[in-house]
N, CA, C, O and CB atoms as a CASP TS submission, in Angstrom:
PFRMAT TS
TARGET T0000
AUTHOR 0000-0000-0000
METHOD Language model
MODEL 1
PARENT N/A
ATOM      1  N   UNK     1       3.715 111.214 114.577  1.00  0.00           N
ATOM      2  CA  UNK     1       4.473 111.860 113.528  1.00  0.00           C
ATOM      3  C   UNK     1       5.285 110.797 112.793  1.00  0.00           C
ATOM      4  O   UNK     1       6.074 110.011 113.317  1.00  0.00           O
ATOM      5  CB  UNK     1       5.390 112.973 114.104  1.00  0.00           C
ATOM      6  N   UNK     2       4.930 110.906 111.316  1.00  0.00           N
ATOM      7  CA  UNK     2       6.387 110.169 110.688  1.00  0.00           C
ATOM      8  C   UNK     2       7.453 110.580 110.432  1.00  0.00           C
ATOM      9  O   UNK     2       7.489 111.800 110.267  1.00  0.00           O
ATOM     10  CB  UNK     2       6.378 109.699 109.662  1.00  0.00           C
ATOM     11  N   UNK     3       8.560 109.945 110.304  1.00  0.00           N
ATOM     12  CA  UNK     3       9.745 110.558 110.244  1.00  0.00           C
ATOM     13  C   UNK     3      10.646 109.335 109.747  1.00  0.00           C
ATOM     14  O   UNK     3      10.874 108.189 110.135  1.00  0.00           O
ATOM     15  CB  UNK     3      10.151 111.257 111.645  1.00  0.00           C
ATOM     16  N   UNK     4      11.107 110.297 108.518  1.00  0.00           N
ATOM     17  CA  UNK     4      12.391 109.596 107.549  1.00  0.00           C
ATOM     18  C   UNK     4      13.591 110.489 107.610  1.00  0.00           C
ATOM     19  O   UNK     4      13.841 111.660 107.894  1.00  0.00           O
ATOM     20  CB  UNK     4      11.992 109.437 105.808  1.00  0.00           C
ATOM     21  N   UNK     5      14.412 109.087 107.098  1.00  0.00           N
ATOM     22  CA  UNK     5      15.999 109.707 107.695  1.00  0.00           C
ATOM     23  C   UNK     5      16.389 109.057 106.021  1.00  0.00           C
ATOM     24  O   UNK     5      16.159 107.862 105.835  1.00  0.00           O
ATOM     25  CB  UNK     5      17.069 108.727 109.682  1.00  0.00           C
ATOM     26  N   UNK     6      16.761 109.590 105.286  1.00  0.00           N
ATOM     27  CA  UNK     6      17.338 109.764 104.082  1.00  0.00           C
ATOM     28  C   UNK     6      19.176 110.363 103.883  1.00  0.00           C
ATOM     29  O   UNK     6      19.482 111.554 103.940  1.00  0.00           O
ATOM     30  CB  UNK     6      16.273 110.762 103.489  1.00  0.00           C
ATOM     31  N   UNK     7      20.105 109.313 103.671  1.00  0.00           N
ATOM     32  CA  UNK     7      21.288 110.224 103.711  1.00  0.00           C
ATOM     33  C   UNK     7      21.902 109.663 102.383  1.00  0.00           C
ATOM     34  O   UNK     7      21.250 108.913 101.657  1.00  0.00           O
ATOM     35  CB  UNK     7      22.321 110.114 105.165  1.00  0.00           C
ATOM     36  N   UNK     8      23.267 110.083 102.074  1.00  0.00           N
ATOM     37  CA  UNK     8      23.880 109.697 100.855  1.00  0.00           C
ATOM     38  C   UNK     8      25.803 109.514 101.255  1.00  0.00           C
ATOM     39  O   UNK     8      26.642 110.410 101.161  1.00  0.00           O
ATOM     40  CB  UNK     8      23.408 111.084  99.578  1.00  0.00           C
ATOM     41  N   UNK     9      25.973 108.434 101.583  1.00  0.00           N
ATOM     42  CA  UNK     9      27.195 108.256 102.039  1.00  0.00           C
ATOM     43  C   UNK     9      28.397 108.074 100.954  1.00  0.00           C
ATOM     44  O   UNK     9      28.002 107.525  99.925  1.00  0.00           O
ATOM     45  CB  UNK     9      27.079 107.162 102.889  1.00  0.00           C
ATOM     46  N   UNK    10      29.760 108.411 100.962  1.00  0.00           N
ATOM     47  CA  UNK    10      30.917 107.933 100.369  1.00  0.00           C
ATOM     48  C   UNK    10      31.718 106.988 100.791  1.00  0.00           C
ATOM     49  O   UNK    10      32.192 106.004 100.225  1.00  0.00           O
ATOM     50  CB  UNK    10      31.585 108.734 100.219  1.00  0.00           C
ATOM     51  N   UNK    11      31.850 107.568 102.272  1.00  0.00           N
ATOM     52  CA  UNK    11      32.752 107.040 102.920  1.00  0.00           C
ATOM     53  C   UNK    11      32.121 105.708 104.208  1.00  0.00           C
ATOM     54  O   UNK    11      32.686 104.708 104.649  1.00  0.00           O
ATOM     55  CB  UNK    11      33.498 108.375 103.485  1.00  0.00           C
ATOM     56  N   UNK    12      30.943 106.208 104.441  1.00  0.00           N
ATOM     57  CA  UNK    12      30.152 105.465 105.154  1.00  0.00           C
ATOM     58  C   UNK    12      29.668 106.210 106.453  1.00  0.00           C
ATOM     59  O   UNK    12      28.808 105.622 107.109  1.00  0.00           O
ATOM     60  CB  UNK    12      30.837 104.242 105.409  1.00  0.00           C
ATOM     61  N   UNK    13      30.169 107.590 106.966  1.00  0.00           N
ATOM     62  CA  UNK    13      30.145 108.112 108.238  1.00  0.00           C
ATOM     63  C   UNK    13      28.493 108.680 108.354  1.00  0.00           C
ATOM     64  O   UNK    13      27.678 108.599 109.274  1.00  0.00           O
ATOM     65  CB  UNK    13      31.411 109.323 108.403  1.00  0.00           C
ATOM     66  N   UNK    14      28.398 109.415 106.686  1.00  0.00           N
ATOM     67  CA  UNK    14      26.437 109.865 107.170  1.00  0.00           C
ATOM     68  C   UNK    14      25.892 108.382 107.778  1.00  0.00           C
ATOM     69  O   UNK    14      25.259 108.243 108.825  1.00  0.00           O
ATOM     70  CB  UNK    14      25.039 110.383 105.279  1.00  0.00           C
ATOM     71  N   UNK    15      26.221 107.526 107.033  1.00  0.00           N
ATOM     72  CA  UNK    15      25.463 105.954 107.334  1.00  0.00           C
ATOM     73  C   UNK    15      25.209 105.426 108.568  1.00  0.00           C
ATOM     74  O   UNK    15      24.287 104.740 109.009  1.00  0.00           O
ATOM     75  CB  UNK    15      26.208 104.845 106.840  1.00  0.00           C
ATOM     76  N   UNK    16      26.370 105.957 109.114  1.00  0.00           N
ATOM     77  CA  UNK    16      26.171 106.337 110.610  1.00  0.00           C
ATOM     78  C   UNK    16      25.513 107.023 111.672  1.00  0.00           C
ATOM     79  O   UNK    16      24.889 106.530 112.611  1.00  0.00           O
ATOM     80  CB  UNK    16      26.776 106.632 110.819  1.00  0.00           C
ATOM     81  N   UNK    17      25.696 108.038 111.447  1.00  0.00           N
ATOM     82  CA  UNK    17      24.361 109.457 111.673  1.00  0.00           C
ATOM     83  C   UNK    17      23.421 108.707 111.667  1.00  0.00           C
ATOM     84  O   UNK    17      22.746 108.209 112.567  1.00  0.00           O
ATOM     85  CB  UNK    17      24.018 110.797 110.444  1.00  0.00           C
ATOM     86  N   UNK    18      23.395 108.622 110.201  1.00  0.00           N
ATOM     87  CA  UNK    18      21.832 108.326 109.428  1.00  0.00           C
ATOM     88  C   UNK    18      21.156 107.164 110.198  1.00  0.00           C
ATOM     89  O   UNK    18      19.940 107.050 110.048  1.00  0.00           O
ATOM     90  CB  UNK    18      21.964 107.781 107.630  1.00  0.00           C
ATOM     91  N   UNK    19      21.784 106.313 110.984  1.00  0.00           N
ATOM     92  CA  UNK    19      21.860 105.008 111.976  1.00  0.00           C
ATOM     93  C   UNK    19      21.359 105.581 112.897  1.00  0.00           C
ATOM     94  O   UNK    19      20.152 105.388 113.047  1.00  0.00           O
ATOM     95  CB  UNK    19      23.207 104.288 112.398  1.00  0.00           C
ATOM     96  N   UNK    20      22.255 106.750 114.132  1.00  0.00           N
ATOM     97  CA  UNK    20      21.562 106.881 114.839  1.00  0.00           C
ATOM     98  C   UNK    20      20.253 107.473 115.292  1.00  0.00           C
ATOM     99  O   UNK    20      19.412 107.073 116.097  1.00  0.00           O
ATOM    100  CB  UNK    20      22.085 106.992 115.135  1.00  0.00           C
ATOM    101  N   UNK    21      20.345 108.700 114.425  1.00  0.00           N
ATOM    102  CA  UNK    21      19.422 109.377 114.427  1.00  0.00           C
ATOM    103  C   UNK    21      17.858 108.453 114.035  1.00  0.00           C
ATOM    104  O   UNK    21      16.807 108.574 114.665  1.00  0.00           O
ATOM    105  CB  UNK    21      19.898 110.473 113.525  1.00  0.00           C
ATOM    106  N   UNK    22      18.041 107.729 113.079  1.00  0.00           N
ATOM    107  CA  UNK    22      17.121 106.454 112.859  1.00  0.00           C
ATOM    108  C   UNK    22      16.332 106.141 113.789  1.00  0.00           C
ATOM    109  O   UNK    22      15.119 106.339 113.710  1.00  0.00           O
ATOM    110  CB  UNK    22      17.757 105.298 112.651  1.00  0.00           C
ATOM    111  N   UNK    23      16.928 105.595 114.828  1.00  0.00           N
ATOM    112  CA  UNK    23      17.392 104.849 116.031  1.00  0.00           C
ATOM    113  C   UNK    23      16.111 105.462 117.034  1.00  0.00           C
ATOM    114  O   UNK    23      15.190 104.890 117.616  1.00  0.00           O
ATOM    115  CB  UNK    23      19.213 105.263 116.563  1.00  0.00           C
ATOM    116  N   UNK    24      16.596 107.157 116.921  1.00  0.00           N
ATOM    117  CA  UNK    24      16.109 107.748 118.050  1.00  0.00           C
ATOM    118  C   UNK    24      14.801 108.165 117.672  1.00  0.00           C
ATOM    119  O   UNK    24      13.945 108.483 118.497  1.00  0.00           O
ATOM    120  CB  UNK    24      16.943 108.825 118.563  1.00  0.00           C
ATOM    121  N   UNK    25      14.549 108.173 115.852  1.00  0.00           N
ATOM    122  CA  UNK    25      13.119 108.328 115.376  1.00  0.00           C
ATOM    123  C   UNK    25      12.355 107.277 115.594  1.00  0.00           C
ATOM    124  O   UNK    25      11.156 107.514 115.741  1.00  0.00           O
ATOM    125  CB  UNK    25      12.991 108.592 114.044  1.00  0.00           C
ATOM    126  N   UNK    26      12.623 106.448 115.640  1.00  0.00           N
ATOM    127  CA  UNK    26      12.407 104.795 115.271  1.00  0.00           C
ATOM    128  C   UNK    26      12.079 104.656 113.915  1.00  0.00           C
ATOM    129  O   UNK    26      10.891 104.358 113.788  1.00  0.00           O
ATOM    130  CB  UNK    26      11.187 104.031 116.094  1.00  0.00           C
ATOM    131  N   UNK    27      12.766 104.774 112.710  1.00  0.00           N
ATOM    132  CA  UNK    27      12.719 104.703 111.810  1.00  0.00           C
ATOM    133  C   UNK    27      13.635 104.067 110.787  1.00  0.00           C
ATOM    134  O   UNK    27      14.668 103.878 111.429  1.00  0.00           O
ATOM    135  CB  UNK    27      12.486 105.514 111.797  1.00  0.00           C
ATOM    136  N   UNK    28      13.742 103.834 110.125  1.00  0.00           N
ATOM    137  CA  UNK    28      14.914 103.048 109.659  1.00  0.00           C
ATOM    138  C   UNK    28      15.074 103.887 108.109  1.00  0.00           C
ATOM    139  O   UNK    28      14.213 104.218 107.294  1.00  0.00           O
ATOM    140  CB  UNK    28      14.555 101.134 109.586  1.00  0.00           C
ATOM    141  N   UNK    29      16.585 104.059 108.115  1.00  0.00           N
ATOM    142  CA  UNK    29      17.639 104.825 107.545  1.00  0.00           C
ATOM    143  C   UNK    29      17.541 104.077 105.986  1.00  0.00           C
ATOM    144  O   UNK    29      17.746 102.917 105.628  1.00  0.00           O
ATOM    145  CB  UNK    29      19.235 104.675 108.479  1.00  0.00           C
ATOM    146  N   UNK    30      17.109 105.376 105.212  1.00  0.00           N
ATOM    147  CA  UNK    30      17.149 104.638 103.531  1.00  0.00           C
ATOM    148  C   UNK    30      18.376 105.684 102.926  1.00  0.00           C
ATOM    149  O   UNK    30      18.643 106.871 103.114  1.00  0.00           O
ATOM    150  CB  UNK    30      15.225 104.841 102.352  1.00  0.00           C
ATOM    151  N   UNK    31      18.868 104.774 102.242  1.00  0.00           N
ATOM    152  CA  UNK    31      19.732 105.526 101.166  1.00  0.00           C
ATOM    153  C   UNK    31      19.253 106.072 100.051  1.00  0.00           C
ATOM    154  O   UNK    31      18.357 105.661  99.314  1.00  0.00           O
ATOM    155  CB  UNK    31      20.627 104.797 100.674  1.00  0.00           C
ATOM    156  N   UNK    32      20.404 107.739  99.924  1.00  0.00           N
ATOM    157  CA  UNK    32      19.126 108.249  98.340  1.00  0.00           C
ATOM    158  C   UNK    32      19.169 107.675  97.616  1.00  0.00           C
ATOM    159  O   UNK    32      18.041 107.628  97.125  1.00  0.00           O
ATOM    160  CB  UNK    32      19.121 109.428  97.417  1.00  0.00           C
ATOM    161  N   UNK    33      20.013 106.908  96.950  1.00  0.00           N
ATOM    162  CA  UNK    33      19.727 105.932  95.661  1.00  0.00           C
ATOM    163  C   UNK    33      18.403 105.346  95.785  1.00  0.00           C
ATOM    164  O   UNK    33      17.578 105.436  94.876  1.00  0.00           O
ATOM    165  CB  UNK    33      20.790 104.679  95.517  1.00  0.00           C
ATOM    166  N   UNK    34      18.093 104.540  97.269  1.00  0.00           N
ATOM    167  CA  UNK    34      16.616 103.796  96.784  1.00  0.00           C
ATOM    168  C   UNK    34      15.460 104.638  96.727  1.00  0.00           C
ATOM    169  O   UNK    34      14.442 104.233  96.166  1.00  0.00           O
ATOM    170  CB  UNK    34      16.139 102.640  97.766  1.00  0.00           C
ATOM    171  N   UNK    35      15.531 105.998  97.360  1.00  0.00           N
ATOM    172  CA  UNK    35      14.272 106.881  97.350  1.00  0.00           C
ATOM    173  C   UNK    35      14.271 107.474  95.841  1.00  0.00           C
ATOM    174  O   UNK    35      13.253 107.783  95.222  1.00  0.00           O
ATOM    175  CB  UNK    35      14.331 108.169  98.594  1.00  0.00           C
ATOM    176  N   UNK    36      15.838 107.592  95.278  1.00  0.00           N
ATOM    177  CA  UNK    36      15.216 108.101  94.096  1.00  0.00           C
ATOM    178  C   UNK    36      14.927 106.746  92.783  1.00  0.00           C
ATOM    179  O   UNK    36      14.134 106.927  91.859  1.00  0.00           O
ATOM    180  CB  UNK    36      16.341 109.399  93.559  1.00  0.00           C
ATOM    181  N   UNK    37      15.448 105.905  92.892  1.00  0.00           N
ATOM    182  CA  UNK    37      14.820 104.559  92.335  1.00  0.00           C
ATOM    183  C   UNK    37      13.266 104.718  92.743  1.00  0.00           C
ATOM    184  O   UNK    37      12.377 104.932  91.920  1.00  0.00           O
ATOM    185  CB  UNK    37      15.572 103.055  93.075  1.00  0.00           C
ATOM    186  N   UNK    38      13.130 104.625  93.707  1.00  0.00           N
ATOM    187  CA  UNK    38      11.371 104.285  93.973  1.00  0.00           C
ATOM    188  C   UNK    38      10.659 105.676  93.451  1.00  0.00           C
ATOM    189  O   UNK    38       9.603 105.363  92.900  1.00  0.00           O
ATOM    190  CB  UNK    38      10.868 103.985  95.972  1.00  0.00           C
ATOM    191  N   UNK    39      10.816 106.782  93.434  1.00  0.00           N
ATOM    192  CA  UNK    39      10.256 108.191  92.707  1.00  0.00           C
ATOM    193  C   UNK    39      10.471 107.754  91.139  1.00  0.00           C
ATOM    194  O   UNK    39       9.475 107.779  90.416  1.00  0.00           O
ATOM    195  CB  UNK    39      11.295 109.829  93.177  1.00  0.00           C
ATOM    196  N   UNK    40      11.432 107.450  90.718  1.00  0.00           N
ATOM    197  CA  UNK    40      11.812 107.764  89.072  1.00  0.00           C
ATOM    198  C   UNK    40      10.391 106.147  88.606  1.00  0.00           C
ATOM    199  O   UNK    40       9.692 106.226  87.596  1.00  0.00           O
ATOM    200  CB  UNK    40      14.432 107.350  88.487  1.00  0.00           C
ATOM    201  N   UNK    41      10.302 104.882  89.615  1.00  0.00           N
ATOM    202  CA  UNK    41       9.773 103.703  89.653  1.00  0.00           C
ATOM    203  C   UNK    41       8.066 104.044  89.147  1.00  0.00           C
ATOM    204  O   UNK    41       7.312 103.563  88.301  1.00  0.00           O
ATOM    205  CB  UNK    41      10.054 103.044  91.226  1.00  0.00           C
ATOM    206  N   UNK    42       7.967 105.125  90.162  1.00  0.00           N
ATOM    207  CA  UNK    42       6.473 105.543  90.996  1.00  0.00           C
ATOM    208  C   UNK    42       5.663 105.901  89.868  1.00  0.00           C
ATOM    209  O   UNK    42       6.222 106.457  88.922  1.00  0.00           O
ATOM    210  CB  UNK    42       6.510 106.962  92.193  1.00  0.00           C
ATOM    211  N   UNK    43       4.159 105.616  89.812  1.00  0.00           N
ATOM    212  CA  UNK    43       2.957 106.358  88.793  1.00  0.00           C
ATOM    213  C   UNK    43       3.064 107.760  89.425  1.00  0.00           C
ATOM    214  O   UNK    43       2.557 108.432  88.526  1.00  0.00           O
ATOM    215  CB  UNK    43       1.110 105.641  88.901  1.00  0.00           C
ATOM    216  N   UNK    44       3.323 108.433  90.174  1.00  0.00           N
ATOM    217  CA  UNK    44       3.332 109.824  90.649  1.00  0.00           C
ATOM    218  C   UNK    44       4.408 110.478  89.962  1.00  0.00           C
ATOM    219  O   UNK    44       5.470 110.007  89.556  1.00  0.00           O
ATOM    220  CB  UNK    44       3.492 109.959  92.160  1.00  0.00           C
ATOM    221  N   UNK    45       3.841 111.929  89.889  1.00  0.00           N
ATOM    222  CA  UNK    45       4.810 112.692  89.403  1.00  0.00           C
ATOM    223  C   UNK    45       6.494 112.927  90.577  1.00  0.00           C
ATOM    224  O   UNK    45       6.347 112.738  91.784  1.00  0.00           O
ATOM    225  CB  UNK    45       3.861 114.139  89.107  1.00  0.00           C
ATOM    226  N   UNK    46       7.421 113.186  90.221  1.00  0.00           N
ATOM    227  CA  UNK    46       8.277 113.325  91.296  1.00  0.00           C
ATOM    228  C   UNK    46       8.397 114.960  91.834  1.00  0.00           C
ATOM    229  O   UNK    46       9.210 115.112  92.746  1.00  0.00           O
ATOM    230  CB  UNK    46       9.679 112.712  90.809  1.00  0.00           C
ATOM    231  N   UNK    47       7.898 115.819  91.511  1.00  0.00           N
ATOM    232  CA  UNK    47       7.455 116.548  91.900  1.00  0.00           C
ATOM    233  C   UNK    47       6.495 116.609  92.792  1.00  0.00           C
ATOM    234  O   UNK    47       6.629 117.515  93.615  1.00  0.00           O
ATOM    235  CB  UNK    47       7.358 116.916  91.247  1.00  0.00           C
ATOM    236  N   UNK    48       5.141 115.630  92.946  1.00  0.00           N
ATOM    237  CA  UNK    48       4.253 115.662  93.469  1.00  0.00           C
ATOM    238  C   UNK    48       4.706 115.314  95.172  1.00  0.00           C
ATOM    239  O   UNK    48       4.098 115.761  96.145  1.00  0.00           O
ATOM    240  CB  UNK    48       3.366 114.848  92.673  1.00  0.00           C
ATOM    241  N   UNK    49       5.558 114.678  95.211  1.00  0.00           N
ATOM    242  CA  UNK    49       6.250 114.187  96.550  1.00  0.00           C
ATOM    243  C   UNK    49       6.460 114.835  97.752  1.00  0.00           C
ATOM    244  O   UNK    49       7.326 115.703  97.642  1.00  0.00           O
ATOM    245  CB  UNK    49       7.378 113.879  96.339  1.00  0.00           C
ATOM    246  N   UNK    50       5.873 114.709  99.136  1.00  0.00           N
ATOM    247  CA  UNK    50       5.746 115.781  99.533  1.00  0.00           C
ATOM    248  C   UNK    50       7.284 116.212 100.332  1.00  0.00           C
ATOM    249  O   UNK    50       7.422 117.320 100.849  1.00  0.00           O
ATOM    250  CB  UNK    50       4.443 115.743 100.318  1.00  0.00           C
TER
END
């Protein structure tokens, strides 16, 4: 199974979460800014995304 961990921090505490939980997916923790940079980036529609 894949598994993404996507959060959006202010203060820094999701960043944390978003760390461990990472951790326990083995996955590593993206911030929404770069997922929605890479969608708005992408030849795909952003809708199409699953």
């Amino acid at each position: 199974m894949d598994a993404a961990v996507v959060y959006c921090s202010q203060t820094g505490s999701a960043k944390t979460y978003a760390s461990w939980m990472a951790e326990e997916l083995g996955c590593t923790p993206e911030p929404l800014d770069n997922i929605e940079t890479a969608a708005a980036n992408a030849s795909i529609p952003r809708n199409a995304m699953p």
